[in-house]
PDB file of N, CA, C and O in Angstrom, chain B, residues numbered from 101:
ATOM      1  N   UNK B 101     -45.005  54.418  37.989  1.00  0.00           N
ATOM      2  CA  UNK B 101     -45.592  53.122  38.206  1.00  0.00           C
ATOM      3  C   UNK B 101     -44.693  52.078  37.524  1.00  0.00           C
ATOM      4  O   UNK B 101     -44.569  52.291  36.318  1.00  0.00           O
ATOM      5  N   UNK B 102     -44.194  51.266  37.877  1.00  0.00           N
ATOM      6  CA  UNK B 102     -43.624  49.885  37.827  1.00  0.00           C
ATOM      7  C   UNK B 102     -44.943  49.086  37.091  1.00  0.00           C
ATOM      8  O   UNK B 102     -46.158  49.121  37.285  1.00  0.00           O
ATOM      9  N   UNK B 103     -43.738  48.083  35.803  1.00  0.00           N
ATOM     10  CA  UNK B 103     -44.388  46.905  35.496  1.00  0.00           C
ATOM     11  C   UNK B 103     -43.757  45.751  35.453  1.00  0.00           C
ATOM     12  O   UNK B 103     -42.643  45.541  35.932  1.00  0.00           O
ATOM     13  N   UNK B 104     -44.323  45.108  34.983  1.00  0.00           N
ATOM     14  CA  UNK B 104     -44.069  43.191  35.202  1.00  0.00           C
ATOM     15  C   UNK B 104     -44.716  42.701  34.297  1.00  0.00           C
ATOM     16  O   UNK B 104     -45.919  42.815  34.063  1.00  0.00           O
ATOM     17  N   UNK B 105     -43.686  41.960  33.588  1.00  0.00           N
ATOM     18  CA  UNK B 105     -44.281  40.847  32.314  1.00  0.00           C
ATOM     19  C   UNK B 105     -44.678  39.667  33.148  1.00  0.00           C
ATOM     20  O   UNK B 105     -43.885  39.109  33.906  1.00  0.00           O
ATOM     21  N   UNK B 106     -45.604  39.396  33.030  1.00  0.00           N
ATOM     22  CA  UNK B 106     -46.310  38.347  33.570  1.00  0.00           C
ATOM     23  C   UNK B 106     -47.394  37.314  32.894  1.00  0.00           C
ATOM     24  O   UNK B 106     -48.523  37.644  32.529  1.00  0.00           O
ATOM     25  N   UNK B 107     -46.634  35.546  32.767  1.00  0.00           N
ATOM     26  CA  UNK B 107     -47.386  35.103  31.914  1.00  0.00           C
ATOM     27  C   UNK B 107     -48.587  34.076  32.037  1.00  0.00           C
ATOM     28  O   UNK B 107     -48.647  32.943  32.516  1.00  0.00           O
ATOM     29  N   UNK B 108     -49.701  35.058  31.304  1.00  0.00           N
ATOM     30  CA  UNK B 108     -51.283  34.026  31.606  1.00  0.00           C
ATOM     31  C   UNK B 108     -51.416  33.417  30.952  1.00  0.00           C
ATOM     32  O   UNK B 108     -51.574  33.976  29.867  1.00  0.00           O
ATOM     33  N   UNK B 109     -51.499  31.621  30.872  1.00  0.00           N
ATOM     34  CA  UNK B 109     -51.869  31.135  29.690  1.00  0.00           C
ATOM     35  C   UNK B 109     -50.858  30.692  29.151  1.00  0.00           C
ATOM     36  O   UNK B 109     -49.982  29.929  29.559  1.00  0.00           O
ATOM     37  N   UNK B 110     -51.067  31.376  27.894  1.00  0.00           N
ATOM     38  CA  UNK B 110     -49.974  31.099  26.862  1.00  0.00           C
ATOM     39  C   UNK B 110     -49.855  32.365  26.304  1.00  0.00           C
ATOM     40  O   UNK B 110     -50.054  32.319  25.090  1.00  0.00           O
ATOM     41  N   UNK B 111     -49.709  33.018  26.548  1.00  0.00           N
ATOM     42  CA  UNK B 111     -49.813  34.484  26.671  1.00  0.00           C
ATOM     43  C   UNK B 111     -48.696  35.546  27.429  1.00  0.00           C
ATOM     44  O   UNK B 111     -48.945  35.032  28.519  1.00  0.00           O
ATOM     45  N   UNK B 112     -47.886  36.376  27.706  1.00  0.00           N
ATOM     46  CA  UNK B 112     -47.087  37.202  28.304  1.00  0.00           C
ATOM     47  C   UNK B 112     -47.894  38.518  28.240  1.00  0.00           C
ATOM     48  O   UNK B 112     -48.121  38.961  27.114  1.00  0.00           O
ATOM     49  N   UNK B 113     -48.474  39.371  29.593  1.00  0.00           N
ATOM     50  CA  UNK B 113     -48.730  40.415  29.325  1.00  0.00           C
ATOM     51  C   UNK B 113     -48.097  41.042  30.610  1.00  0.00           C
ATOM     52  O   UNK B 113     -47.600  40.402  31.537  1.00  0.00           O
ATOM     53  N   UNK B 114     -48.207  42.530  30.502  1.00  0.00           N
ATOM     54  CA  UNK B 114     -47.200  43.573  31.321  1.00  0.00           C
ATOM     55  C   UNK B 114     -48.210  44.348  32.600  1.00  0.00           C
ATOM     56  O   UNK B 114     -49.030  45.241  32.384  1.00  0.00           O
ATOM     57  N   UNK B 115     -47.965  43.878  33.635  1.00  0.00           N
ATOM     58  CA  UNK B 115     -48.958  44.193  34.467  1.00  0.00           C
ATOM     59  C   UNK B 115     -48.639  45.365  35.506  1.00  0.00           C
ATOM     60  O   UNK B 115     -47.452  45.423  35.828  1.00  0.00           O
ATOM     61  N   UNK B 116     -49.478  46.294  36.078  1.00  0.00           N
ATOM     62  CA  UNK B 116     -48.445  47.023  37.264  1.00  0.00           C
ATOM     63  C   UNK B 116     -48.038  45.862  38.591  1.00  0.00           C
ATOM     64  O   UNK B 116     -48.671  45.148  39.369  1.00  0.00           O
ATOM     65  N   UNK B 117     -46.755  46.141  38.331  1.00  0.00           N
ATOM     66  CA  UNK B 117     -46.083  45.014  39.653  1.00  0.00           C
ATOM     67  C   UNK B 117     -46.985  45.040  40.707  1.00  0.00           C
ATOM     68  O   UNK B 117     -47.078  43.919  41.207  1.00  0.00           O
ATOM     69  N   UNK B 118     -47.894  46.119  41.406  1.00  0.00           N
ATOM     70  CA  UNK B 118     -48.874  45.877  42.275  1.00  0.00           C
ATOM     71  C   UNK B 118     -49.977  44.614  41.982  1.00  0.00           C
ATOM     72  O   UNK B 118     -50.156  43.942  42.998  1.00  0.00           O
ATOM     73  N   UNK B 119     -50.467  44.326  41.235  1.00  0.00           N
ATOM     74  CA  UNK B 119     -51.631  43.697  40.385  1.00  0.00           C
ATOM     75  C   UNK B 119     -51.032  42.348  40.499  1.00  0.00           C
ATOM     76  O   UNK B 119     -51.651  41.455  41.079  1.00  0.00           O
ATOM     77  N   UNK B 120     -49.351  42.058  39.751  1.00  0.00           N
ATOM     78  CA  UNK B 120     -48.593  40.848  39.381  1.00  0.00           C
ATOM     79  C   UNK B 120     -49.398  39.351  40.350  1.00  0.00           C
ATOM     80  O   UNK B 120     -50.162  38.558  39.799  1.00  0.00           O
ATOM     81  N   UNK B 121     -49.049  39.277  41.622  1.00  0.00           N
ATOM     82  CA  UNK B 121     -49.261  38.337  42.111  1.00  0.00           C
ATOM     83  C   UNK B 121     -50.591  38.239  42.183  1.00  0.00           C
ATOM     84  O   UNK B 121     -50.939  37.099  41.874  1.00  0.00           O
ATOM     85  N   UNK B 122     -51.761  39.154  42.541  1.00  0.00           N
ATOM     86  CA  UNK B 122     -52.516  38.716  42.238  1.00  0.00           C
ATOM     87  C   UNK B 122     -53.507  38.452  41.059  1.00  0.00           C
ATOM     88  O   UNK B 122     -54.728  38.306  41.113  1.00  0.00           O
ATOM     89  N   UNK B 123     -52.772  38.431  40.111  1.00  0.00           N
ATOM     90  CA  UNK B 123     -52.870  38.297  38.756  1.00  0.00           C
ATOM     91  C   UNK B 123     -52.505  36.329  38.256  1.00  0.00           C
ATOM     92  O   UNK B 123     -53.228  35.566  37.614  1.00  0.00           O
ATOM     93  N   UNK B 124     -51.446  36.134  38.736  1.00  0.00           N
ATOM     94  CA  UNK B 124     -50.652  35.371  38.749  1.00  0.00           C
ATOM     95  C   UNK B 124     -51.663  34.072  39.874  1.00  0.00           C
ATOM     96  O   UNK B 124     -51.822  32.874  39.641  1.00  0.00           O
ATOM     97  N   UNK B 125     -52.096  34.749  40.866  1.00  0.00           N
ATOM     98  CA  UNK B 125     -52.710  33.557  41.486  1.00  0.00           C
ATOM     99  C   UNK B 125     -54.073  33.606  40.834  1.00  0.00           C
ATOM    100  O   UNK B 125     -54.641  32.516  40.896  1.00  0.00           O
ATOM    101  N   UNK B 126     -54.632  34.377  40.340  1.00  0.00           N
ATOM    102  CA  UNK B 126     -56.166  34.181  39.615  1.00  0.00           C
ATOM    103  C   UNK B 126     -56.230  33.209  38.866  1.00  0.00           C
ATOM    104  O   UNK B 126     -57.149  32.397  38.763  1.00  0.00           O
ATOM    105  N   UNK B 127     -54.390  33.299  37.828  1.00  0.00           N
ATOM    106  CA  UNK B 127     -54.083  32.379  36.676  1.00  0.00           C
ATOM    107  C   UNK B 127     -54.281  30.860  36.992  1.00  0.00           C
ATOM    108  O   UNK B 127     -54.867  29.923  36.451  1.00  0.00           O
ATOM    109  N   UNK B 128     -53.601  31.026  38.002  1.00  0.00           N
ATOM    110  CA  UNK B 128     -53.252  29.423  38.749  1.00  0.00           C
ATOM    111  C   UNK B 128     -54.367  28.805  39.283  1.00  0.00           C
ATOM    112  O   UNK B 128     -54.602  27.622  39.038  1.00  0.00           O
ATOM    113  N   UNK B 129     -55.128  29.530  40.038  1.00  0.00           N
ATOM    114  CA  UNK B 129     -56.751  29.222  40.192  1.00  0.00           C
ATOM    115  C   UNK B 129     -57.936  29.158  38.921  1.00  0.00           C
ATOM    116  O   UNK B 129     -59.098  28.774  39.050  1.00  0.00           O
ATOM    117  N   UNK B 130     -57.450  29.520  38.001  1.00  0.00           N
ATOM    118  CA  UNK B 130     -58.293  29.564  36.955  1.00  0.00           C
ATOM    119  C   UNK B 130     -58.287  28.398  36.576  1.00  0.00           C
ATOM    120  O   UNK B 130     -59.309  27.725  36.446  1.00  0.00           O
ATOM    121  N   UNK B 131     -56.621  27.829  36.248  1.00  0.00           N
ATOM    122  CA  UNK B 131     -55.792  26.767  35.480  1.00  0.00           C
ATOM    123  C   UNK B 131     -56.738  25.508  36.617  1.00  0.00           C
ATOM    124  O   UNK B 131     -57.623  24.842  36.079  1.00  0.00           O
ATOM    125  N   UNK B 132     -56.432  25.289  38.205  1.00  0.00           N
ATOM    126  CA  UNK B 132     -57.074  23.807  38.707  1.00  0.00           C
ATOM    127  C   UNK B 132     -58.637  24.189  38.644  1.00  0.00           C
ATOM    128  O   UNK B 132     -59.336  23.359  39.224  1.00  0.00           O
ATOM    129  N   UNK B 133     -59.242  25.118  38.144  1.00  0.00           N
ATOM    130  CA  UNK B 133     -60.621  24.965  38.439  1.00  0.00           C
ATOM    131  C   UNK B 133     -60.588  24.100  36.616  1.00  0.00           C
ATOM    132  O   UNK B 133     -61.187  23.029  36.515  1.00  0.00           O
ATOM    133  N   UNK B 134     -60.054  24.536  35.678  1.00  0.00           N
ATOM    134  CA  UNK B 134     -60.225  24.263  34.254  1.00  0.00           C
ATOM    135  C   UNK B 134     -60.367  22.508  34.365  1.00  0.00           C
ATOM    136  O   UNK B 134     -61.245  21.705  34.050  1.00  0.00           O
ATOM    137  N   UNK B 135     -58.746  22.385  35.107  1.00  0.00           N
ATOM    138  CA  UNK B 135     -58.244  20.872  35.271  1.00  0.00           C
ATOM    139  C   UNK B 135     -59.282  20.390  36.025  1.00  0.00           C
ATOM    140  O   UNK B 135     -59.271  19.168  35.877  1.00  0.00           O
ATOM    141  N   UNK B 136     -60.213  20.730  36.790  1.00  0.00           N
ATOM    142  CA  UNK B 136     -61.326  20.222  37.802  1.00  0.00           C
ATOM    143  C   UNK B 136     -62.685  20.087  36.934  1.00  0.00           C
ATOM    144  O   UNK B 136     -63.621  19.288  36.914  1.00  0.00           O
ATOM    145  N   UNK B 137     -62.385  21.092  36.329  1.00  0.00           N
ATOM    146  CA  UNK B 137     -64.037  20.218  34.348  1.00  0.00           C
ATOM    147  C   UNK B 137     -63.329  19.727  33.879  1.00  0.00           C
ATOM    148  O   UNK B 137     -63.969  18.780  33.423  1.00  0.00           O
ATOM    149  N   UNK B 138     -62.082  19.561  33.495  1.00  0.00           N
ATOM    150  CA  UNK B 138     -61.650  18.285  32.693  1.00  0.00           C
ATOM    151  C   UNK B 138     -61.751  16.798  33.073  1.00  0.00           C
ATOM    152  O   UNK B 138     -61.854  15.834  32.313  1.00  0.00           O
ATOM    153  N   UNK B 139     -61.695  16.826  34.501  1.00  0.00           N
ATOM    154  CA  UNK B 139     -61.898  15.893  35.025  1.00  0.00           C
ATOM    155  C   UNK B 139     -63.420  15.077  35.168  1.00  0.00           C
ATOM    156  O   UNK B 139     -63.542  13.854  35.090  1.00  0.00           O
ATOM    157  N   UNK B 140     -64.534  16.047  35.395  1.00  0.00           N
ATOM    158  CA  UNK B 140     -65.727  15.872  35.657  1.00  0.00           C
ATOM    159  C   UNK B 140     -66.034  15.819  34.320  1.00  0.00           C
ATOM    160  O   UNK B 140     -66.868  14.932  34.143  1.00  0.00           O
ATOM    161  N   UNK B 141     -65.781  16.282  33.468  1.00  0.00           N
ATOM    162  CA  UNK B 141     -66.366  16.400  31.824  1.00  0.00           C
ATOM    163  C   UNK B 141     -65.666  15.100  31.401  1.00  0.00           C
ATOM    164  O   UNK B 141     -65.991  14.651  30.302  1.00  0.00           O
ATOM    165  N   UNK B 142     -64.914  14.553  31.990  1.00  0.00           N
ATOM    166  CA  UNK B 142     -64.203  13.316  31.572  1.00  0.00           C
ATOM    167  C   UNK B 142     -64.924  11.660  32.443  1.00  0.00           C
ATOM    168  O   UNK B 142     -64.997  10.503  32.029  1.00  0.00           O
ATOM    169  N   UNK B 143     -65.314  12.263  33.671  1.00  0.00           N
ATOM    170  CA  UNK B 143     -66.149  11.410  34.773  1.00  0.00           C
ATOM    171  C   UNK B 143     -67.816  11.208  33.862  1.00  0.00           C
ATOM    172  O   UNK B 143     -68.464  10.226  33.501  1.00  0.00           O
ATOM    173  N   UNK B 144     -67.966  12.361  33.787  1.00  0.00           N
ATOM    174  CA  UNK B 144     -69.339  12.467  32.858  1.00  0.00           C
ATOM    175  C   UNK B 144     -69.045  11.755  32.039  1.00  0.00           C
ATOM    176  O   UNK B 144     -68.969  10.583  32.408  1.00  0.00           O
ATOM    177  N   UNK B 145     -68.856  11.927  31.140  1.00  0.00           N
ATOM    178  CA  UNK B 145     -68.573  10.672  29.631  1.00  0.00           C
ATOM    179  C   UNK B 145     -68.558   9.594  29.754  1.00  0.00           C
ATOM    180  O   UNK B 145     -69.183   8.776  29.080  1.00  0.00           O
ATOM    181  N   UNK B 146     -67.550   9.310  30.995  1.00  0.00           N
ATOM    182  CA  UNK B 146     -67.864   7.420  31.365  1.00  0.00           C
ATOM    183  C   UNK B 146     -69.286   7.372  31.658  1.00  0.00           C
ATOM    184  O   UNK B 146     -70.080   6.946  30.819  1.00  0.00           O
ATOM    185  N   UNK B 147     -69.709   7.849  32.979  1.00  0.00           N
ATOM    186  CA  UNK B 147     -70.771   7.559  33.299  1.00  0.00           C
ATOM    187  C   UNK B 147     -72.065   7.325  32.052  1.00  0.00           C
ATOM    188  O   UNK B 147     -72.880   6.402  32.065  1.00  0.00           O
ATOM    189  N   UNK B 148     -72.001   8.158  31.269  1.00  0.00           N
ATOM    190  CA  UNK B 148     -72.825   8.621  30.414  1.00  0.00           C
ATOM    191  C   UNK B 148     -72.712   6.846  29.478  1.00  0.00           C
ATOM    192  O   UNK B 148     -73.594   5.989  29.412  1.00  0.00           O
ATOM    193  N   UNK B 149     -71.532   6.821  28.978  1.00  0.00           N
ATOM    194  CA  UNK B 149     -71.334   5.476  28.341  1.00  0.00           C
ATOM    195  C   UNK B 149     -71.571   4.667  28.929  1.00  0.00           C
ATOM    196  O   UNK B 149     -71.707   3.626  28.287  1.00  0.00           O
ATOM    197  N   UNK B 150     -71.768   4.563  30.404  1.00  0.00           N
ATOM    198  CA  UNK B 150     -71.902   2.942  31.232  1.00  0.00           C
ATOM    199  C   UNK B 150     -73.319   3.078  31.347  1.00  0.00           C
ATOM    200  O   UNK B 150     -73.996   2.053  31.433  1.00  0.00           O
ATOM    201  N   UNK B 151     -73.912   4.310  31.363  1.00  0.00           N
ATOM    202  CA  UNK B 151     -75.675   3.929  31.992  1.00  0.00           C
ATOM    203  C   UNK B 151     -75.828   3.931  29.877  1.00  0.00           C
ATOM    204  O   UNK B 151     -77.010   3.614  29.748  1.00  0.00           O
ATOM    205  N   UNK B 152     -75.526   4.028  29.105  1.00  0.00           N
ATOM    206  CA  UNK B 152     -75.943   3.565  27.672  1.00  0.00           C
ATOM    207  C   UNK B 152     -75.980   1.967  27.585  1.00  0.00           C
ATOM    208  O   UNK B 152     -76.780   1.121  27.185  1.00  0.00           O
ATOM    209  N   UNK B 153     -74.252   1.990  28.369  1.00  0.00           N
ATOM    210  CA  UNK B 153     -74.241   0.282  27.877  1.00  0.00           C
ATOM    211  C   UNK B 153     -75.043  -0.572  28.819  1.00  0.00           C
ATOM    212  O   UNK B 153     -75.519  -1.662  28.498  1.00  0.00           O
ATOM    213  N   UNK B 154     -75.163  -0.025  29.974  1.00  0.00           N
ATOM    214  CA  UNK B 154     -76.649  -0.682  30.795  1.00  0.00           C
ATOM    215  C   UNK B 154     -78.139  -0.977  30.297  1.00  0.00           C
ATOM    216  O   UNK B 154     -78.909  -1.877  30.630  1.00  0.00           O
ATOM    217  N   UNK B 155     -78.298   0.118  29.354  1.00  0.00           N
ATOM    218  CA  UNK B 155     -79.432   0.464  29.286  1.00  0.00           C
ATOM    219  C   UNK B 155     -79.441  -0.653  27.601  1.00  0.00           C
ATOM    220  O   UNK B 155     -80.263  -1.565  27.681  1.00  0.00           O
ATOM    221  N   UNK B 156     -78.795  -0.618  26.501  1.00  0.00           N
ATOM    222  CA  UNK B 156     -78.464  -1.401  25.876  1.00  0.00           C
ATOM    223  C   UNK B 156     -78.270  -2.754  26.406  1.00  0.00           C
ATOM    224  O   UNK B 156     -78.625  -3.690  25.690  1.00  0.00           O
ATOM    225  N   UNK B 157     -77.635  -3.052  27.834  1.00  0.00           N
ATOM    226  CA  UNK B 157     -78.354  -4.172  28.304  1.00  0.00           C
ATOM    227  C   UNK B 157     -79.713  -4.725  28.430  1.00  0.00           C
ATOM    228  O   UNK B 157     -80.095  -5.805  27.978  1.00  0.00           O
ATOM    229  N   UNK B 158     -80.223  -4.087  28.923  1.00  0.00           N
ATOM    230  CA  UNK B 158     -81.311  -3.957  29.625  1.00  0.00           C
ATOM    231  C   UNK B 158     -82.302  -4.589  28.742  1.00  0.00           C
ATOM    232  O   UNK B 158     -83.039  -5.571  28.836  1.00  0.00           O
ATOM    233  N   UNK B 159     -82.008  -3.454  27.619  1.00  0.00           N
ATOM    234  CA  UNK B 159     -83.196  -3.916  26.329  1.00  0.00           C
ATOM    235  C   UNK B 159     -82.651  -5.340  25.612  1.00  0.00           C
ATOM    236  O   UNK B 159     -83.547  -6.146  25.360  1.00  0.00           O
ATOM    237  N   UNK B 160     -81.502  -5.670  25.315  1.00  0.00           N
ATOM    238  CA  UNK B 160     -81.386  -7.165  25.154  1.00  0.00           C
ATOM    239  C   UNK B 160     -82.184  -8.220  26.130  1.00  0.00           C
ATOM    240  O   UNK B 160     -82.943  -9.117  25.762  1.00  0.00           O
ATOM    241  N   UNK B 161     -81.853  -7.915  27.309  1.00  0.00           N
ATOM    242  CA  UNK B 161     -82.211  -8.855  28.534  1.00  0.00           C
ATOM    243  C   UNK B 161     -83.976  -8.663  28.281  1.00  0.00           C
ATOM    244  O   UNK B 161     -84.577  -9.720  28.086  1.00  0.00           O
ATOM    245  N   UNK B 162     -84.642  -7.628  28.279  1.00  0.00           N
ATOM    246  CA  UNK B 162     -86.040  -7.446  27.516  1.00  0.00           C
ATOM    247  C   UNK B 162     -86.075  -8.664  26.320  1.00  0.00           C
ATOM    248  O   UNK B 162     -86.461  -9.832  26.351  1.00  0.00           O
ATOM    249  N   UNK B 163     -85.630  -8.027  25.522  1.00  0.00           N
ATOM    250  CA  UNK B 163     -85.539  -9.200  24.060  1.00  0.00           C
ATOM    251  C   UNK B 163     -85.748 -10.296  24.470  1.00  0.00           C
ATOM    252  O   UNK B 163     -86.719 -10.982  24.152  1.00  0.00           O
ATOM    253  N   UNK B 164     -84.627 -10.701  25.444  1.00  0.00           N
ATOM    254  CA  UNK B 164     -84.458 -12.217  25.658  1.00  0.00           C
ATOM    255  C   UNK B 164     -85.731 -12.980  26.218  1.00  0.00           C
ATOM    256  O   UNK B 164     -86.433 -13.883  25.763  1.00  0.00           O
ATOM    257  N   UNK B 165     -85.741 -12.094  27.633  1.00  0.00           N
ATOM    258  CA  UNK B 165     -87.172 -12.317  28.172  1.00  0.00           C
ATOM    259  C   UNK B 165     -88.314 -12.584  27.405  1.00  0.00           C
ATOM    260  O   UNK B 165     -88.962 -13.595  27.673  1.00  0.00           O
ATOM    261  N   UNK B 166     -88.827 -11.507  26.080  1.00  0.00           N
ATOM    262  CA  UNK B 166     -89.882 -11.732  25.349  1.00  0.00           C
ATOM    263  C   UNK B 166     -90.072 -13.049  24.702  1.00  0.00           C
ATOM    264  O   UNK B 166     -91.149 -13.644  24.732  1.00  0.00           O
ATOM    265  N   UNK B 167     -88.958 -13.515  24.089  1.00  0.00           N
ATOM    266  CA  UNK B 167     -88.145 -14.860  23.786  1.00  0.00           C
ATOM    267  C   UNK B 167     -88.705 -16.050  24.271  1.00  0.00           C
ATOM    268  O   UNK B 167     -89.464 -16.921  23.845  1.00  0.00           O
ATOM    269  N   UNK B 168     -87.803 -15.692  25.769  1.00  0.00           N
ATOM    270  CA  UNK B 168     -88.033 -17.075  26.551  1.00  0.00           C
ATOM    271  C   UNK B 168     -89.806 -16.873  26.606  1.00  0.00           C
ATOM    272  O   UNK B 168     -90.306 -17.976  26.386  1.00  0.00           O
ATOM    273  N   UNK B 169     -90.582 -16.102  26.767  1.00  0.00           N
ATOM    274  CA  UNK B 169     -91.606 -15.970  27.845  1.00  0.00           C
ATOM    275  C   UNK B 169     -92.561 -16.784  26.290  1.00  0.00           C
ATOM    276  O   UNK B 169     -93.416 -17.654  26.450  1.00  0.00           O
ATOM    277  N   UNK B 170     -92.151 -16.250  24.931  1.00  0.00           N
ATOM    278  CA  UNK B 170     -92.602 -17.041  23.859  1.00  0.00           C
ATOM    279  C   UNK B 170     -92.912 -18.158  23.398  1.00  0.00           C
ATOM    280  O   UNK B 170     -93.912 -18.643  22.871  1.00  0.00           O
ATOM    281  N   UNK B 171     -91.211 -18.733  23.863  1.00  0.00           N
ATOM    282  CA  UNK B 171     -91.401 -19.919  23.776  1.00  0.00           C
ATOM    283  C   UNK B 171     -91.950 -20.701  25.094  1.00  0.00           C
ATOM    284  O   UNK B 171     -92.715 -21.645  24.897  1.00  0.00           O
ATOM    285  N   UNK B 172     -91.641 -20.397  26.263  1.00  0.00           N
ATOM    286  CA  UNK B 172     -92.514 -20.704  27.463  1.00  0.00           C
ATOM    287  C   UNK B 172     -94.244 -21.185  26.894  1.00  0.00           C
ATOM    288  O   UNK B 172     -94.628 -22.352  26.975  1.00  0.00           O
ATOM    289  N   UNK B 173     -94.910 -20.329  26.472  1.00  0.00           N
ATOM    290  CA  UNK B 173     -96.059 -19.649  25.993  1.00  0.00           C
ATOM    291  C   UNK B 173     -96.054 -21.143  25.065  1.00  0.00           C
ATOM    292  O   UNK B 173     -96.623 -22.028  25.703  1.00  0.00           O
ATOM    293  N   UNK B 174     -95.581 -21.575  23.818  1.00  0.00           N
ATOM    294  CA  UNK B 174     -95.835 -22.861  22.961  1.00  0.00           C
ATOM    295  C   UNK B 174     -95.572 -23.559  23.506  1.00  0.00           C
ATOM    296  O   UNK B 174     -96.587 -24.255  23.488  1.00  0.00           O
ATOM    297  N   UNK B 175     -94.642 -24.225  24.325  1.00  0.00           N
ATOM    298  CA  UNK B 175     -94.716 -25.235  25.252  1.00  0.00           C
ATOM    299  C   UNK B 175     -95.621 -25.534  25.897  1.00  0.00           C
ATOM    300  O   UNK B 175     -96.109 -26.649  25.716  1.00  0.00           O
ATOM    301  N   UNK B 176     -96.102 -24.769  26.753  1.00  0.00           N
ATOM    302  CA  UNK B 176     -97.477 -24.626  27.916  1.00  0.00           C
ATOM    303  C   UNK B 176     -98.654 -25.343  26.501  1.00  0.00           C
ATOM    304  O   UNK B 176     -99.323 -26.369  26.620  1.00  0.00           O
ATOM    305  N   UNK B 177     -98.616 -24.669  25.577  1.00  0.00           N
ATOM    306  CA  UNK B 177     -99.871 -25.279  24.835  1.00  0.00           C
ATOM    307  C   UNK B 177     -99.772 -26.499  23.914  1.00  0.00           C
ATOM    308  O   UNK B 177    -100.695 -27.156  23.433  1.00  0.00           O
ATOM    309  N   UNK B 178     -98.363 -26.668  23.764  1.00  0.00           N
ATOM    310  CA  UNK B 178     -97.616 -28.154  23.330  1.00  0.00           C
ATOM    311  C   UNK B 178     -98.592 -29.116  24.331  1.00  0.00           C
ATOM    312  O   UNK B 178     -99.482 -29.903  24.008  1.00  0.00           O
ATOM    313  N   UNK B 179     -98.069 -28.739  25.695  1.00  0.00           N
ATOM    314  CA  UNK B 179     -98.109 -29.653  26.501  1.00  0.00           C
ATOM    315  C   UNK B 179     -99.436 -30.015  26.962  1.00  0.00           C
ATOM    316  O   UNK B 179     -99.628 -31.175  27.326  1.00  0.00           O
ATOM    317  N   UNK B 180    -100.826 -28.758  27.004  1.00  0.00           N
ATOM    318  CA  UNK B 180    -101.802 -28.663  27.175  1.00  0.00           C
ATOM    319  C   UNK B 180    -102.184 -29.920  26.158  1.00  0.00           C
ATOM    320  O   UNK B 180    -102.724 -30.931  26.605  1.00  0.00           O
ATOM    321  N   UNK B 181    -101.758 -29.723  24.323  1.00  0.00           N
ATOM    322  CA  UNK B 181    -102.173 -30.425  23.675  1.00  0.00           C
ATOM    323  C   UNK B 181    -102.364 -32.173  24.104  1.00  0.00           C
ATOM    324  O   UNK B 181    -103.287 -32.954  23.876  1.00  0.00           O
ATOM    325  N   UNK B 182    -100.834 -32.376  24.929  1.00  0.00           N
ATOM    326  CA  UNK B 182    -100.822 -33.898  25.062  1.00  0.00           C
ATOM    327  C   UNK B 182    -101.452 -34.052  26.335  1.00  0.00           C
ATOM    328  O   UNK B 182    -101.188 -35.185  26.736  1.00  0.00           O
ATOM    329  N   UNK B 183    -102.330 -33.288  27.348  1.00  0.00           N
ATOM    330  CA  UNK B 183    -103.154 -33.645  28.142  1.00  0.00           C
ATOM    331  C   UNK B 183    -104.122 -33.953  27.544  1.00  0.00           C
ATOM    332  O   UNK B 183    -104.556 -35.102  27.627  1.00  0.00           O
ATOM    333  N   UNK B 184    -104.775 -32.914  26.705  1.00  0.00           N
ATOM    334  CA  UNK B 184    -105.800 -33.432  26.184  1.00  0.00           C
ATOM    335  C   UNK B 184    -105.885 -34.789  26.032  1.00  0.00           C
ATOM    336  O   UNK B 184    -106.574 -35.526  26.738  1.00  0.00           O
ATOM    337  N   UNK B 185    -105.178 -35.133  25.099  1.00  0.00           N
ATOM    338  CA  UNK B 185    -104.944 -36.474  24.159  1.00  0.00           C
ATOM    339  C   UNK B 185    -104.768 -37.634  25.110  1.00  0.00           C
ATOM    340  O   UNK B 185    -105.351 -38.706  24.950  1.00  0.00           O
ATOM    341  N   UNK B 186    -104.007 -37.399  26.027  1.00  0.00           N
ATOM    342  CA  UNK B 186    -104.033 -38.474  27.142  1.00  0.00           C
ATOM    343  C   UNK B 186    -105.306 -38.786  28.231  1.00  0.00           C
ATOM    344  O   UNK B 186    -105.573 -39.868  28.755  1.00  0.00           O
ATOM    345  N   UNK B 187    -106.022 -37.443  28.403  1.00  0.00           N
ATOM    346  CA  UNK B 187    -107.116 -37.833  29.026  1.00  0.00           C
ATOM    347  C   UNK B 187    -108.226 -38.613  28.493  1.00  0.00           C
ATOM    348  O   UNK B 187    -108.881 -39.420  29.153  1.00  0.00           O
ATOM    349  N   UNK B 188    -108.463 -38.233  26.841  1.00  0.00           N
ATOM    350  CA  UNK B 188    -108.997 -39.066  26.151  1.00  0.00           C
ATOM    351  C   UNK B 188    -108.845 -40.559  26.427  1.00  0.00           C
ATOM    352  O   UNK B 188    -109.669 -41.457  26.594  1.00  0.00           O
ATOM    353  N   UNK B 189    -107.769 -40.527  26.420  1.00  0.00           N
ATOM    354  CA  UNK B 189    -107.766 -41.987  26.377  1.00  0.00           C
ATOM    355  C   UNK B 189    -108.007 -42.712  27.599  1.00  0.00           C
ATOM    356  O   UNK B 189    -108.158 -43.926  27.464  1.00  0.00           O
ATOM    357  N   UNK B 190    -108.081 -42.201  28.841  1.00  0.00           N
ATOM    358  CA  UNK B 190    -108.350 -42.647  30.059  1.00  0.00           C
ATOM    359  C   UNK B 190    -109.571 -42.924  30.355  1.00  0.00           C
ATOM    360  O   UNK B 190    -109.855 -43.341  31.478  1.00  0.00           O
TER     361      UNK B 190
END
């Protein structure tokens, strides 16, 4: 039986020359499926950070809203106040 140094990885191992190539293409298929989660594990992370920084929007824009809708809220009764006061006098 015949062998073949053949290298996986980072690695050199001695294979029967029958086995070699398809040894060799498992490697290579192993290697773009790896590079194909690096990619998606890398797609993930953005995504993951943009629906945070959305969502960290979101709740500011909440904040703000509560805010405005607050001060909305004393105005309305500011203003209620000077109806009063003006109808009086009519």
């Amino acid at each position: 039986m015949d062998f073949e140094k053949v290298r996986i990885g980072d690695q050199t191992i001695k294979v029967a020359t029958d086995d070699a190539d398809k040894l060799i293409k498992f490697d290579s298929d192993n290697s773009a499926n790896q590079k194909r989660i690096d990619e998606l594990d890398a797609q993930i992370k953005k995504l993951t950070d943009e629906r945070d920084s959305l969502k960290s929007g979101n709740k500011q824009a909440e904040n703000d809203r509560s805010e405005a809708q607050a001060k909305a809220d004393s105005l309305e009764k500011e203003l209620q106040g000077y109806r009063d006061k003006v109808e009086g006098d009519g």
